[in-house]
C-alpha positions as a printed Julia matrix, in Angstrom:
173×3 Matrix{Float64}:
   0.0     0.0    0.0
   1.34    3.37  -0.97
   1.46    6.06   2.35
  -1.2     7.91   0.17
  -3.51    5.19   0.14
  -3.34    4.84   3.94
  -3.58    8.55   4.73
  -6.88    8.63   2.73
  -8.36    6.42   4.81
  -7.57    8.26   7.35
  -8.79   11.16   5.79
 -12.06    9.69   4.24
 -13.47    7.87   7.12
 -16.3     8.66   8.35
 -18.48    7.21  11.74
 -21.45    4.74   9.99
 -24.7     3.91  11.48
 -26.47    2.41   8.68
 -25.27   -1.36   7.33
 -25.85   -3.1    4.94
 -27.2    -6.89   6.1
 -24.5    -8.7    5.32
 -21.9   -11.02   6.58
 -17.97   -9.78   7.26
 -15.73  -13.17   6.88
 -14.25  -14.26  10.13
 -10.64  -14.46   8.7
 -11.68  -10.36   8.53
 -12.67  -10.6   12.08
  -9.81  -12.05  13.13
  -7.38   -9.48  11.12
  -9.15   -6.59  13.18
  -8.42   -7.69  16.23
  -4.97   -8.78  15.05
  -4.63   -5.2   14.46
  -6.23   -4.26  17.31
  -4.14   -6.12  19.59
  -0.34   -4.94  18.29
  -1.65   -0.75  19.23
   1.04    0.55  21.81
  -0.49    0.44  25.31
   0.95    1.98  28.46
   4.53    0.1   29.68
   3.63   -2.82  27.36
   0.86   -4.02  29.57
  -1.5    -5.29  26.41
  -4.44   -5.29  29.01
  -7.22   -6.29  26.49
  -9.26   -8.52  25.78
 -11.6    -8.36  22.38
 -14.91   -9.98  22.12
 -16.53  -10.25  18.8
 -20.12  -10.45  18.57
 -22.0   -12.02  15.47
 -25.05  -13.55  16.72
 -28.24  -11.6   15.71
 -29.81  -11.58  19.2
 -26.62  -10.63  21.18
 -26.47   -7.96  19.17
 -30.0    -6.71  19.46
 -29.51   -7.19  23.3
 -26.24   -4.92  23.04
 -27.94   -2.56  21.25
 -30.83   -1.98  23.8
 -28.83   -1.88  26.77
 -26.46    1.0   24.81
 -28.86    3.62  24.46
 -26.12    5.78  21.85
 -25.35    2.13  20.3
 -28.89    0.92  18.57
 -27.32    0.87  15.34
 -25.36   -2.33  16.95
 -28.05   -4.31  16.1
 -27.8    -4.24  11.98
 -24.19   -4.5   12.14
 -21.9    -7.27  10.88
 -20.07   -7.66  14.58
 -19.95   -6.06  17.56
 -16.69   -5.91  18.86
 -16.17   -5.1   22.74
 -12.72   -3.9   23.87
 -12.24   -4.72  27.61
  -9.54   -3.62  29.35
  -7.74   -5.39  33.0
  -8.98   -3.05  36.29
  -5.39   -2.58  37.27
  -3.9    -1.26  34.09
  -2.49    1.6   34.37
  -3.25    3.32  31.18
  -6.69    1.16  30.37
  -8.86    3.94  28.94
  -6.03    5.2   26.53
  -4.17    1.56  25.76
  -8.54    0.36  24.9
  -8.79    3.73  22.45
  -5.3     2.99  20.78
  -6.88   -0.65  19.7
 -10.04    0.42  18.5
  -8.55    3.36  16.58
  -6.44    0.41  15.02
  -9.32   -1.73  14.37
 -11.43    1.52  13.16
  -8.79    1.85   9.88
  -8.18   -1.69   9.52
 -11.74   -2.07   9.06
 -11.73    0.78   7.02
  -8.63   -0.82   4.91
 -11.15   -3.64   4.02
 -14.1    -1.39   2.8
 -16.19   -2.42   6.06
 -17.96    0.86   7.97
 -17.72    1.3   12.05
 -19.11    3.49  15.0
 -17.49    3.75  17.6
 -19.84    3.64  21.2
 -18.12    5.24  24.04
 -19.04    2.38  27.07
 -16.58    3.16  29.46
 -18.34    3.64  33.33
 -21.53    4.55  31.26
 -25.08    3.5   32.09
 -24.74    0.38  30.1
 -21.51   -1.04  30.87
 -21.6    -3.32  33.85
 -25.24   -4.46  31.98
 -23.06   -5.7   28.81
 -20.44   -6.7   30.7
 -22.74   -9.31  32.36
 -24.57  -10.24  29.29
 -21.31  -10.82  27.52
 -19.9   -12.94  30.81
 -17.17   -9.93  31.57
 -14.42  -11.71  34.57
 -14.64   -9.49  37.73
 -11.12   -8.15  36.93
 -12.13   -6.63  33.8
 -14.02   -3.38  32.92
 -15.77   -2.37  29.18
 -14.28    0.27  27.33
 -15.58    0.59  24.09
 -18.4    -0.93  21.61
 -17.57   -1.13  18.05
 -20.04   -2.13  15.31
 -18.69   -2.98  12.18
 -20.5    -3.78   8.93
 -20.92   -3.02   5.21
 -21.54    0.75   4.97
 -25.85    1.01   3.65
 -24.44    5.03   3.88
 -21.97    7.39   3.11
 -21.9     9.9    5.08
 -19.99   13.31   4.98
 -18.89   15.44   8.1
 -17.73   18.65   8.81
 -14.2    18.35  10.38
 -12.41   21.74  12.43
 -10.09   22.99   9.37
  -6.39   22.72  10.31
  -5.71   25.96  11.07
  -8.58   26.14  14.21
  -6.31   23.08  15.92
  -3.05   23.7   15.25
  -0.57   25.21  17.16
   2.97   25.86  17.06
   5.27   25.95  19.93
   2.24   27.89  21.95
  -1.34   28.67  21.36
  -0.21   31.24  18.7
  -1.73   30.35  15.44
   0.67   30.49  12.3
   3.71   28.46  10.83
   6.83   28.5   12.81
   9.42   30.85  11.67
């Protein structure tokens, strides 16, 4: 893959919560959570565990308990991204691997939304439906599926976040 190709997905990619009823190939599966699990994490820990979720109902039960997550239920997979209690860097070392597993998805043509579930109202209820160990906590939901839209967002131009040396706008001289 050329750098271009990468930083377009990047650039392109866009939060989907429409799919498409289809099927993603578990070899797929697999490859996102490969890619999920080499992100960096705080000292090395790797304290993550990835659950994929395919089965219709589970999914429909996900999305009820995750009131911002209802779109859950037409996705391909649900993928939760738990993280060990005594981490210390579990909330950022969880968002590192589903970034990764946003633009690997993304790399394969499949659409994701990402569901904030860390300490929110759902959590400890899908962290019981999905059999979570007592020394893990939920950190994010992913869906992922075949994109039924495409939509387009306004992004912050450059120049309203970026900074040089201080919060003084402008290239560096």
């Amino acid at each position: 893959m050329h750098p271009q190709d990468f930083l377009q997905i990047i650039k392109n990619r866009r939060s989907i919560r429409k799919y498409e009823e289809r099927e993603i190939p578990q070899e797929i599966l697999i490859d996102l959570i490969d890619c999920g699990r080499l992100a960096p994490t705080g000292y090395n820990a790797q304290p993550w565990v990835f659950v994929v979720v395919i089965d219709k109902n589970l999914k429909a039960r996900i999305a009820q308990l995750a009131t911002y997550g209802r779109f859950i239920k037409e996705a391909g997979a649900c993928i939760a991204v738990f993280c060990r209690k005594d981490a210390v860097t579990p909330l950022e070392d969880a968002c590192a691997a589903t970034e990764n597993i946003i633009i690997a998805a993304c790399a394969y043509g499949l659409g994701t939304c990402w569901v904030n579930s860390y300490r929110k109202a759902h959590s400890r209820k899908v962290e019981a439906l999905l059999g979570c160990p007592e020394n893990m906590e939920l950190m994010t939901l992913l869906a992922v599926g075949h994109p039924a839209e495409h939509p387009s967002r306004s992004k912050k131009a450059l120049n309203e976040v970026l900074y040089w040396e201080r919060f003084e706008r402008g290239l560096p001289s």
